[in-house]
C-alpha positions in Angstrom: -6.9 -44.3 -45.7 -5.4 -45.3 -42.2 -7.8 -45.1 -39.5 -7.2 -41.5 -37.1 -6.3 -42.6 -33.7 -8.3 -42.4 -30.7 -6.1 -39.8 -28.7 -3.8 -36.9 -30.4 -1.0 -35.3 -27.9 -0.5 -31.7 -28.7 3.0 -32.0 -27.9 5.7 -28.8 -28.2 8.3 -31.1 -27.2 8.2 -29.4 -23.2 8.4 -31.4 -20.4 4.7 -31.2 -20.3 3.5 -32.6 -23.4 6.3 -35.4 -23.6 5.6 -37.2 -20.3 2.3 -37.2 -21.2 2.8 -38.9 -24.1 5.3 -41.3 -23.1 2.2 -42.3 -19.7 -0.2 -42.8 -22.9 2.0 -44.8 -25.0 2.9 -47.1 -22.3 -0.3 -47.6 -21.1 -0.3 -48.7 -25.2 -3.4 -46.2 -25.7 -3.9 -45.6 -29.3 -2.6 -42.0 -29.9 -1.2 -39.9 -32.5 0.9 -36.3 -32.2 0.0 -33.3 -33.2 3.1 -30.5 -33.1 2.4 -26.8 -33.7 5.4 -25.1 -35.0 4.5 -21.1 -34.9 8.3 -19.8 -36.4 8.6 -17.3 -33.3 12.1 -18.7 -32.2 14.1 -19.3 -35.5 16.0 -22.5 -35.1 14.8 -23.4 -31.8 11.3 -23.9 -33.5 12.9 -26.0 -36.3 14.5 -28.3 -33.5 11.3 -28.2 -31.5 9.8 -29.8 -34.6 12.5 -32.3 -35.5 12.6 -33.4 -31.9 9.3 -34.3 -32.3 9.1 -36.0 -35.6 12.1 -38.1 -34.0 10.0 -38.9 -31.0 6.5 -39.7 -33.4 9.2 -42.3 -35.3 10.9 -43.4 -32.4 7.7 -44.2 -30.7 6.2 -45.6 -34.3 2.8 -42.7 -33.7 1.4 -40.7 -36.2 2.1 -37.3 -36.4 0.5 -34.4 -37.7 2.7 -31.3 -38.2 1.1 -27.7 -39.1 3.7 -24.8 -39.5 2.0 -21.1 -38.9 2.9 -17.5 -40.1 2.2 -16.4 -36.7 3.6 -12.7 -36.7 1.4 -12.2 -40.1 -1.7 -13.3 -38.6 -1.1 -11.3 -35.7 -0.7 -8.3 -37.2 -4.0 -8.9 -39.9 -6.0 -9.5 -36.5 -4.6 -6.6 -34.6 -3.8 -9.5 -31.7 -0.6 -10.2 -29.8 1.9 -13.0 -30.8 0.9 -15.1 -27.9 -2.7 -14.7 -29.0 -2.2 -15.0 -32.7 -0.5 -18.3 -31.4 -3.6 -19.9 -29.2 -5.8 -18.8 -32.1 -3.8 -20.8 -34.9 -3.4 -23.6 -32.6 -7.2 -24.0 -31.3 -8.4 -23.3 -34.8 -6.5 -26.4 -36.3 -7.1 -28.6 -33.5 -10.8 -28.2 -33.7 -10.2 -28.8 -37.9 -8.7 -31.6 -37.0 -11.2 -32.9 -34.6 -13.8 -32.0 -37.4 -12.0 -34.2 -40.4 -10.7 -36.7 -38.7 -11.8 -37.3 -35.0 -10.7 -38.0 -31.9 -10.1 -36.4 -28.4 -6.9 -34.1 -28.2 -5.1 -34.0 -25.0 -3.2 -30.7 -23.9 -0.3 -31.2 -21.3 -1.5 -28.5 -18.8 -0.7 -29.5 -15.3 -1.1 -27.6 -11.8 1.1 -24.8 -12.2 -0.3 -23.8 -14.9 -3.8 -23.5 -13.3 -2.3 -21.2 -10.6 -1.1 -18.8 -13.5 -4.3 -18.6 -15.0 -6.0 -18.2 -12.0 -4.2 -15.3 -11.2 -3.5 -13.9 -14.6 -7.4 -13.8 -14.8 -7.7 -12.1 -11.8 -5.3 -9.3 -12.5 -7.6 -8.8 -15.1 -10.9 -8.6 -12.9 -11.5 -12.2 -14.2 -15.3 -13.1 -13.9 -16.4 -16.1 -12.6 -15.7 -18.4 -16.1 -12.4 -17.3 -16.4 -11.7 -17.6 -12.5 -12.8 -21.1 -12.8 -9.8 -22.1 -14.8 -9.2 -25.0 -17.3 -11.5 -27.7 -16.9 -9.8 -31.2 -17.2 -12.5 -31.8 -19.9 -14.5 -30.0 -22.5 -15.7 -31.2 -26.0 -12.9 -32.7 -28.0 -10.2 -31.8 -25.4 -8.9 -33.4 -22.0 -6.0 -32.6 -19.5 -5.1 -35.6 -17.9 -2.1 -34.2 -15.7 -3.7 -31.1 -14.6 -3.6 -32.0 -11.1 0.0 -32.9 -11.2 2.9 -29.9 -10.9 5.7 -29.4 -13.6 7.9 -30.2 -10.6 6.9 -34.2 -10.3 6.9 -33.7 -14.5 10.8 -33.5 -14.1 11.1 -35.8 -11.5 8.8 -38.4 -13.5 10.6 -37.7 -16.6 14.2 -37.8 -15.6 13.1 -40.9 -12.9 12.3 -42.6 -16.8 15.3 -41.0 -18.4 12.8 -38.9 -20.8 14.0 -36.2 -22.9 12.6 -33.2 -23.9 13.0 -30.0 -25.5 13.4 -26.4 -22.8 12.0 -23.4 -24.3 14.6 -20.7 -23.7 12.2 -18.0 -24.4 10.2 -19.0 -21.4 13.1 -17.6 -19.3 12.3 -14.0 -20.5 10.0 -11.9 -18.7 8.8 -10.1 -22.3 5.7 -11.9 -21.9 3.2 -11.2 -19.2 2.8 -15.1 -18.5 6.2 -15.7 -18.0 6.4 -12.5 -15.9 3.9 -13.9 -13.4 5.5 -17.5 -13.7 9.5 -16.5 -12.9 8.6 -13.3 -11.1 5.0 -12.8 -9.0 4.4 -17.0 -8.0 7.2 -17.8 -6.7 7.0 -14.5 -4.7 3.7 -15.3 -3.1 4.5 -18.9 -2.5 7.0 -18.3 -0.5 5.2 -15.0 1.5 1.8 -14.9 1.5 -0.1 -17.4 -0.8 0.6 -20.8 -0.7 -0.2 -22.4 -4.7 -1.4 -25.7 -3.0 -3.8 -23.5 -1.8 -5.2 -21.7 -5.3 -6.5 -24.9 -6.6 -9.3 -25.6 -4.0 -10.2 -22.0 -4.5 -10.6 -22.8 -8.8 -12.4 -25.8 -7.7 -15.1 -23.9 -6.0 -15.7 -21.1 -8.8 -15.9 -24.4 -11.3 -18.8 -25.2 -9.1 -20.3 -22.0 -9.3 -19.5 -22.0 -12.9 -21.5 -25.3 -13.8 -24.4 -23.9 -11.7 -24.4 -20.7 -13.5 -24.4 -22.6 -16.9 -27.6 -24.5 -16.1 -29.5 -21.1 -16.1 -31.4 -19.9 -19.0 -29.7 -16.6 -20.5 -32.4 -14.2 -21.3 -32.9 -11.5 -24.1 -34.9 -10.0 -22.3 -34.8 -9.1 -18.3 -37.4 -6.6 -15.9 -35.2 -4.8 -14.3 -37.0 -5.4 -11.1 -35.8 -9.3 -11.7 -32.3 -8.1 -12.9 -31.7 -6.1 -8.9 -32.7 -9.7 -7.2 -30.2 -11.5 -9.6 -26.8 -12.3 -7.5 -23.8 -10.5 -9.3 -22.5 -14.2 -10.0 -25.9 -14.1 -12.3 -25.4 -10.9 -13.6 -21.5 -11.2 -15.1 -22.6 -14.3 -16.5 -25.6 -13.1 -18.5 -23.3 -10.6 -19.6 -20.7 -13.1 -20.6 -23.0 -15.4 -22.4 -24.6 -12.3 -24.2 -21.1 -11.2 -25.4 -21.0 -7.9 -23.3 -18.5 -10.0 -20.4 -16.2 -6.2 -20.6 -18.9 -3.9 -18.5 -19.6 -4.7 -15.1 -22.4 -5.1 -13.1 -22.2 -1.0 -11.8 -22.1 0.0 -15.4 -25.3 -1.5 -15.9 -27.1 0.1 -13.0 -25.9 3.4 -14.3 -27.7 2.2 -17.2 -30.8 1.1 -15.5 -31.1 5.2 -13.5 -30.5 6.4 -17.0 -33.8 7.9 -19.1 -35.5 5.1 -21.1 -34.3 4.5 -24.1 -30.8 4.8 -23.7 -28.0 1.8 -24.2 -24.5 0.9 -24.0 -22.6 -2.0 -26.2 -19.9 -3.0 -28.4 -19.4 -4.7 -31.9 -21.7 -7.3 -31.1 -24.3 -7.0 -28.4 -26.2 -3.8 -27.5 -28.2 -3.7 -24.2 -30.9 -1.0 -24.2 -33.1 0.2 -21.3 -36.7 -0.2 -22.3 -38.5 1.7 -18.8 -38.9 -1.2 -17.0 -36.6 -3.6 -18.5 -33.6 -4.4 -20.2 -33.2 -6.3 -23.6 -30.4 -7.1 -25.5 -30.0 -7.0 -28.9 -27.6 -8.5 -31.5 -25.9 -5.7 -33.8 -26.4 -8.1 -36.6 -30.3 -7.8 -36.0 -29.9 -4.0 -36.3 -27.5 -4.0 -39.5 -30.0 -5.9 -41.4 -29.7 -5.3 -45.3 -32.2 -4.1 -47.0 -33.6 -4.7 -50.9 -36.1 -2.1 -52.4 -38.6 -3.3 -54.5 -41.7 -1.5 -56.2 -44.4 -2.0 -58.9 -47.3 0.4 -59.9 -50.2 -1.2 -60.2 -54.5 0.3 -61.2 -56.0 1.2 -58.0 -58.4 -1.4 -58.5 -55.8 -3.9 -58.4 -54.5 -2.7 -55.4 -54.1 -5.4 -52.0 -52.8 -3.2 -48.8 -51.0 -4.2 -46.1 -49.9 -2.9 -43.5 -46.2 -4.1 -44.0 -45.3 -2.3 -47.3 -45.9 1.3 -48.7 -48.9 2.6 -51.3 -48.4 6.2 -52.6 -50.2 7.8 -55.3 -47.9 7.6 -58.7 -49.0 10.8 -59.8 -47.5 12.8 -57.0 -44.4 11.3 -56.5 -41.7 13.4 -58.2 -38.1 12.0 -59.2 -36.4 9.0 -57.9 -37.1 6.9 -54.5 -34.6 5.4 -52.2 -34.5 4.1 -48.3 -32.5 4.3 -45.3 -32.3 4.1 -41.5 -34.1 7.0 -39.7 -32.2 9.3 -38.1 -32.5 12.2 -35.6 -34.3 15.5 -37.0 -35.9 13.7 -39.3 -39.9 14.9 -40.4 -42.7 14.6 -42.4 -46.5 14.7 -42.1 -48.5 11.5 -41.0 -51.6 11.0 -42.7 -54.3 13.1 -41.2 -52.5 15.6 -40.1 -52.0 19.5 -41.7 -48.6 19.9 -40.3 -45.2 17.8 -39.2 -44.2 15.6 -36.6 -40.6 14.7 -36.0 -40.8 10.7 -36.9 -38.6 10.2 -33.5 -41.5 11.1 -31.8 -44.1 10.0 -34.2 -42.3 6.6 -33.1 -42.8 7.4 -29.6 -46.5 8.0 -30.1 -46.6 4.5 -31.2 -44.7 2.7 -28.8 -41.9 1.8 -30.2 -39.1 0.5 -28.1 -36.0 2.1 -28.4 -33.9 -0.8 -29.7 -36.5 -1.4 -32.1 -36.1 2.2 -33.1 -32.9 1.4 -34.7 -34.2 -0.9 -37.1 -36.7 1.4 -38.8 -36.3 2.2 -42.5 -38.0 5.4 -43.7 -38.9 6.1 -47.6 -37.1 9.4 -48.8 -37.5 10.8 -52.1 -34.9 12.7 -54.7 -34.7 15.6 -52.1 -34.0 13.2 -48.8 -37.2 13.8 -47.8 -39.3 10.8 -45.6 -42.4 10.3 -47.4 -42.9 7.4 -45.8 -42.1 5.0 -42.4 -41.8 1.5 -43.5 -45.0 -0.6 -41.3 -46.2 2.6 -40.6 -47.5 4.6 -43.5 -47.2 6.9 -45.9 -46.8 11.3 -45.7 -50.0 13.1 -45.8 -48.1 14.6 -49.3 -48.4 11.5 -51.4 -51.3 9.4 -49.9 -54.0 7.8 -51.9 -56.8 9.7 -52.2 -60.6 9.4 -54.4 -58.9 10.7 -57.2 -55.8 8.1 -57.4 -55.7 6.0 -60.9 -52.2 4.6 -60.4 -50.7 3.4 -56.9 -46.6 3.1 -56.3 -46.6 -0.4 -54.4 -43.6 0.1 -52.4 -42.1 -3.5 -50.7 -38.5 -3.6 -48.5 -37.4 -7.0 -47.8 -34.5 -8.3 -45.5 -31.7 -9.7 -47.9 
């Protein structure tokens, strides 16, 4: 099997991505092409790719081509083409790195940095995304990021390189291109200078790779939270996958009664009284398997953990599920019923550990039992118990 190089150039056949492989080749670096063809232009995407299977030979590299469905995948994820098309690309780069090894090098230069910069803050960008691209992050550099597309061309036609235009990024259909043929040049010319973006990048890429040396907490007292800078606070929220809500948001959550909590698909942050904690929705969806035995009494081992009823007086099947609101049942000791949300409360329960409760129900959907809390007053083991219902729920 012949050894992978040491460098791959994503190269699209652009102005970009060729000039940066020809400085790499002459400088006799050993490097290998890898050329993304997504099928979004018809035959312009079959030229881009025959361009550069003419340049890998030409230039005697190797050359990996992978050809996407890029509409289909966009539509399965719900995502926009342009998207669906950095997804499929990052997603077999980092294969590649994986199999075979090796540092890939993207052809991003200067102008490019300006459009994200201010694509990102359109967007309210916090401070990772106003940072930009670094020139280097595991298994990826951009070694002409500093350099404009306009000394690019001049480089490339000064060496009589060709390369392949994109005719699509004359359309303004895309927000990118929008900001690239429409707003920069605009504010270059009025207001905001792009030789004068960069230094501005530079410094939130300082702030950035201070903010990253901070531990992220679960767990935060409020009264620490209010003396964190809002730098600090978007980037605990970033790191803990809740990077949409802003810093107000989250005091509206603090003056909110304790207990409540705001959150997506994958993060939940809860207000606990005096602090905040975050929690996973993969630790509250936990799945559950029900297992039970019944066992002499004199055979019997409690714990605190699992569930012992009396056989005898349990009638019809058994089952579990998540507690909800208006659910009741009797604790041991008592003659009448207490709502388990606030037998919970009585306990001390946090609220995001709340969510996680399982409570036993019988045939009717009745709780009969709080799992690591005990059992209904109705079915507990008493002097005259013979058989015991050993009732276990463990995390699958």
């Amino acid at each position: 099997m012949t050894k992978a190089p040491k460098y791959w150039v994503a190269c699209s056949g652009g102005v970009d991505s060729v000039v940066l492989l020809y400085l790499m080749h002459e400088e006799k670096k050993d490097v290998g092409i890898l050329h993304c063809n997504f099928q979004l232009r018809d035959e312009s995407s079959q030229g881009d790719e025959a361009f550069v299977r003419e340049l890998a030979e030409k230039l005697e590299l190797p050359i990996r081509v992978k050809v996407f469905d890029t509409k289909k995948y966009g539509k399965k994820q719900k995502i926009n083409t342009q998207l669906a098309a950095r997804e499929l690309r990052y997603n077999w780069f980092d294969e590649v790195i994986e199999k075979e090894g090796g540092i890939i090098l993207l052809g991003h230069h200067y102008d490019d940095q300006v459009e994200t910069f201010f694509l990102q803050l359109r967007r309210g960008g916090k401070v990772r995304s106003l940072a930009g691209m670094p020139v280097y992050r595991k298994g990826y550099l951009r070694p002409i990021l500093k350099y404009s597309k306009a000394d690019l061309i001049e480089l490339a036609n000064k060496q009589a390189w060709h390369w392949r235009e994109d005719i699509s990024n004359a359309s303004n259909d895309y927000t990118r291109n929008w900001y690239r043929n429409e707003i920069l040049p605009l504010l270059n010319s009025k207001a905001f200078p792009m030789e004068s973006v960069v230094p501005l990048v530079n410094n939130f890429q300082q702030i950035f790779e201070f903010l990253k040396t901070l531990p992220i907490p679960n767990s935060i007292l409020i009264s620490d939270w209010i003396r964190l800078t809002i730098w600090e606070k978007q980037h605990v929220l970033v790191e803990q996958n809740m990077g949409e809500y802003s810093t107000s948001e989250i005091d509206k959550l603090i003056i909110a009664e304790k207990g409540k909590f705001i959150g997506n698909t994958q993060m939940k942050l809860w207000n606990e009284g005096n602090e905040l904690v975050f929690v996973a929705q993969n630790e509250i969806k936990s799945q559950f398997e029900l297992n039970s035995s019944v066992l002499p009494i004199d055979e019997v081992e409690l714990n605190q953990k699992d569930l012992f009823l009396d056989a005898f007086k349990l009638k019809g099947g058994l089952s579990f599920r998540n507690w909800k609101s208006g659910d009741r049942f009797q604790p041991l000791g008592m003659k009448g019923e207490k709502s388990v949300g606030k037998f919970l409360r009585d306990r001390k329960v946090a609220a995001h550990q709340k969510a996680k409760i399982q409570v036993l129900v019988n045939e009717n959907n009745e709780v009969i039992g709080v799992f690591g809390f005990g059992v209904s007053e109705t079915v507990r083991i008493d002097s005259e118990t013979k058989n015991v219902k050993h009732i276990q729920l463990s995390e699958i």
